[in-house]
N, C-alpha and C positions, 0 to 999 in steps of 0.2 A: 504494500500500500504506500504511496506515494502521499505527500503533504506540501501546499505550496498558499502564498497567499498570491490572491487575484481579484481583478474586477469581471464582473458579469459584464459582457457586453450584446449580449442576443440572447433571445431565446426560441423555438422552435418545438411547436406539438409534435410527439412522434405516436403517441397511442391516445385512449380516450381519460388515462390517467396518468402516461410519461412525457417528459420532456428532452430536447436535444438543450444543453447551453453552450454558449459561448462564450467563453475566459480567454482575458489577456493577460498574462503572468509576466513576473521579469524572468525569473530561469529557462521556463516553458516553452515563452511566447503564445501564440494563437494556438488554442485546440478546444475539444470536446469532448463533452460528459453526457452520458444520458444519464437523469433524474428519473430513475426508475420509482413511480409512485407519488411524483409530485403534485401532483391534482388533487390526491384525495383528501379528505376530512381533518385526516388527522397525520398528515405526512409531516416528519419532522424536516421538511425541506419549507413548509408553511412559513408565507412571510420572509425566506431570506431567499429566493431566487427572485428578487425584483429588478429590473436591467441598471444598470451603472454602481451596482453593489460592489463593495468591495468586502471580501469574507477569504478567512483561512476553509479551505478546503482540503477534504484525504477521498483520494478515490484509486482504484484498481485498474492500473493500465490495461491498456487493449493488450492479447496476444496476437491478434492478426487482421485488427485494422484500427485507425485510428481515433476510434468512440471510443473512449473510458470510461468505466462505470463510476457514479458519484454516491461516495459512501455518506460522507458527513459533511457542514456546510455549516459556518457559523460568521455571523454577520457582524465584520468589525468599523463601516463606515456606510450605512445606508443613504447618505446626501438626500435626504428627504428636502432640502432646499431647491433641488432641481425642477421639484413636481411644482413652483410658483409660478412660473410662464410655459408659456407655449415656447417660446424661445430658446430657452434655457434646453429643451428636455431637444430641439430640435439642432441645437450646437452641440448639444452632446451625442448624437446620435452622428450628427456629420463626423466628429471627430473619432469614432468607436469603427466608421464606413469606412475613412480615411486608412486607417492604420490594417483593417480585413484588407483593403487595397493596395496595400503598399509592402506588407511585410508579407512574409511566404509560414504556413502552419510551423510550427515545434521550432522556429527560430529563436533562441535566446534575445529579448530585446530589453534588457534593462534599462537603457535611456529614455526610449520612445513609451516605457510601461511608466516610470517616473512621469513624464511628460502629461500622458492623458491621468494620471492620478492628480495631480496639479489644478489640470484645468479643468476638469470633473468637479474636483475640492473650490474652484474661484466660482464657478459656475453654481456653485451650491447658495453663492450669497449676492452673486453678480448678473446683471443679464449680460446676455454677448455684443458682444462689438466687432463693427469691419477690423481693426486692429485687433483685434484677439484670432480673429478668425486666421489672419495673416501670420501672425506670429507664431500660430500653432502649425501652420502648413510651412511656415522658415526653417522651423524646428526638426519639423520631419525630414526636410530635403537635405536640413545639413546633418542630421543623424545619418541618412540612405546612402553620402557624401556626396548627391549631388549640386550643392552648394559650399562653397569655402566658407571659413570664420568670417570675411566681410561682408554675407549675406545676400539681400538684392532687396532689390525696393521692393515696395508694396506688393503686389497681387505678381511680381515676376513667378515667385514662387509655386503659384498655383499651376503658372504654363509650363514649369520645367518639372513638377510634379506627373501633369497631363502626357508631357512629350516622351518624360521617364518609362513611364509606366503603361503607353500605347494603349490607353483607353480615356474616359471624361470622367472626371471628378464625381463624385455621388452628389444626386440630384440633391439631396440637403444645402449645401452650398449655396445657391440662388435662392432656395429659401430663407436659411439663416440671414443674407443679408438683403431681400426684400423685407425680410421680419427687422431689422436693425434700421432698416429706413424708415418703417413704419412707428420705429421706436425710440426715436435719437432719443 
């Protein structure tokens, strides 16, 4: 049995009382667990697989693919500040899209996990801003090393993100910041 702490970032029905989730760890990186029984009544997963959780977790590697079963779950930062705007719960989502986007499964990513833990935690008491947005997408490129220590302006980062990575940004983005317009 394996133990690591992580943030929840998706979750996914697999049966009429299991779940798929989505953990981004620093050791681990991106992977998955199914929550055998998390739907029911009295399932001791109740209340702590909510998305942008962050909880120590122990669960049973996969032997031949990579689902791992999710043994035990206990909730060390639930950011219930997140649930105050629309906005908020929609920047964090861009940012949870970003990083499934960017980084490859079972990649160790200790910076980029530091990173969305940060801005998860600003976001708990902040609504989002065009500059946060950008600075969380700087961050990533110069974590990926597509960006040197001097950075780039403003939104450059989003197109060498894009160019990187040969696909478009997760639709959240033009949300997040029509929602920032509509909210100086």
């Amino acid at each position: 049995m394996e133990k690591t702490e992580a943030i929840l970032i998706g979750r996914t029905r697999w049966s009429e009382t299991s779940l798929i989730i989505h953990w981004c760890s620093p050791g681990l990186g991106l992977f998955r667990t199914i929550a055998k029984g998390a739907l029911r009544p009295k399932s001791p997963f109740q209340g702590v697989l909510d998305l942008f959780v962050s909880a120590e977790i122990r669960f049973v590697p996969a032997k031949k693919s990579d689902l791992h079963t999710l043994a035990e779950a206990h909730c060390l930062n639930p950011r219930l500040g997140l649930r105050a705007s629309y906005g908020r719960v929609l920047a964090a989502t861009y940012f949870t899209r970003l990083l499934t986007l960017a980084v490859e499964p079972h990649s160790p990513l200790p910076a980029l996990h530091e990173l969305l833990d940060r801005a998860l935690d600003f976001l708990g008491s902040h609504d989002p801003s065009r500059a946060m947005l950008e600075r969380f997408e700087l961050r990533v490129a110069e974590d990926l090393g597509l960006i040197g220590e001097k950075g780039a302006p403003g939104s450059e980062a989003a197109r060498i993100l894009e160019d990187h990575l040969h696909k478009r940004l997760p639709a959240q983005r033009a949300q997040v910041l029509a929602w920032c317009a509509d909210h100086p």
